[in-house]
C-alpha positions in Angstrom: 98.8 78.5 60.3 99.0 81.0 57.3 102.1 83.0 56.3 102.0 85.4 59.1 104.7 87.7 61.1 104.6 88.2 64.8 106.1 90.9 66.8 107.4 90.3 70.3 107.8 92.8 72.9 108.6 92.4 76.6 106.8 94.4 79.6 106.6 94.7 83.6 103.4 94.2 85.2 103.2 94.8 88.7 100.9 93.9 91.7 100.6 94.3 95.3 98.3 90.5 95.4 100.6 88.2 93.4 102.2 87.3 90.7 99.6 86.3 88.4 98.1 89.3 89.0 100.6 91.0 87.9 100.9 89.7 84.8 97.0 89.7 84.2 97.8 93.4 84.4 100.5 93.4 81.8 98.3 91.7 79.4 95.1 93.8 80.7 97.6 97.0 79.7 99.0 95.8 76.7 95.5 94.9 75.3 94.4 98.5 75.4 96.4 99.4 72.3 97.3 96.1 70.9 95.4 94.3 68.5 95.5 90.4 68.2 97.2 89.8 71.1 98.7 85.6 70.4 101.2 83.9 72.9 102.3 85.2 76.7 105.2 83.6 78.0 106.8 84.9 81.5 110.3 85.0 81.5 111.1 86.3 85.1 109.2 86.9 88.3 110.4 89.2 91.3 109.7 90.8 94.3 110.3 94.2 94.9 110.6 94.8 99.0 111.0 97.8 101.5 111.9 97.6 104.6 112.4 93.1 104.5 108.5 93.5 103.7 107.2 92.8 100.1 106.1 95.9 98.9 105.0 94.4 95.1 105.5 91.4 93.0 106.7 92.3 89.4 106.3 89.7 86.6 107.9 90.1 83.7 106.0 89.2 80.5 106.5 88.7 76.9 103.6 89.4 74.0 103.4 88.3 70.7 100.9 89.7 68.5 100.2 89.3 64.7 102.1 92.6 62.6 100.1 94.2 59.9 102.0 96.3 57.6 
């Protein structure tokens, strides 16, 4: 690996299908206005319910990508 820095930031993704999906759809967001998109890690999953019934998953993600000055 060359002398590089990476910048980490954390997001939600949501989904009404699953986790996974939800975090495809952080990644899918993210990748829209991020360039060189390295390493996801998930750091916490929930479900967000109404009424006892699962109304959406949430997964929360965290995105390196390389900094350019």
């Amino acid at each position: 690996m060359s002398d590089s820095v990476y910048k980490v930031i954390e997001l939600i993704g949501t989904s009404t299908k699953s986790w996974e999906d939800a975090a495809a759809n952080a990644i899918t967001k993210a990748s829209k206005s991020l360039r060189d998109l390295r390493i996801a890690e998930v750091s916490a999953m929930d479900i967000h319910l109404k009424d006892g019934e699962i109304e959406f998953y949430r997964t929360k993600v965290k995105l390196s990508f390389k900094f350019e000055v």
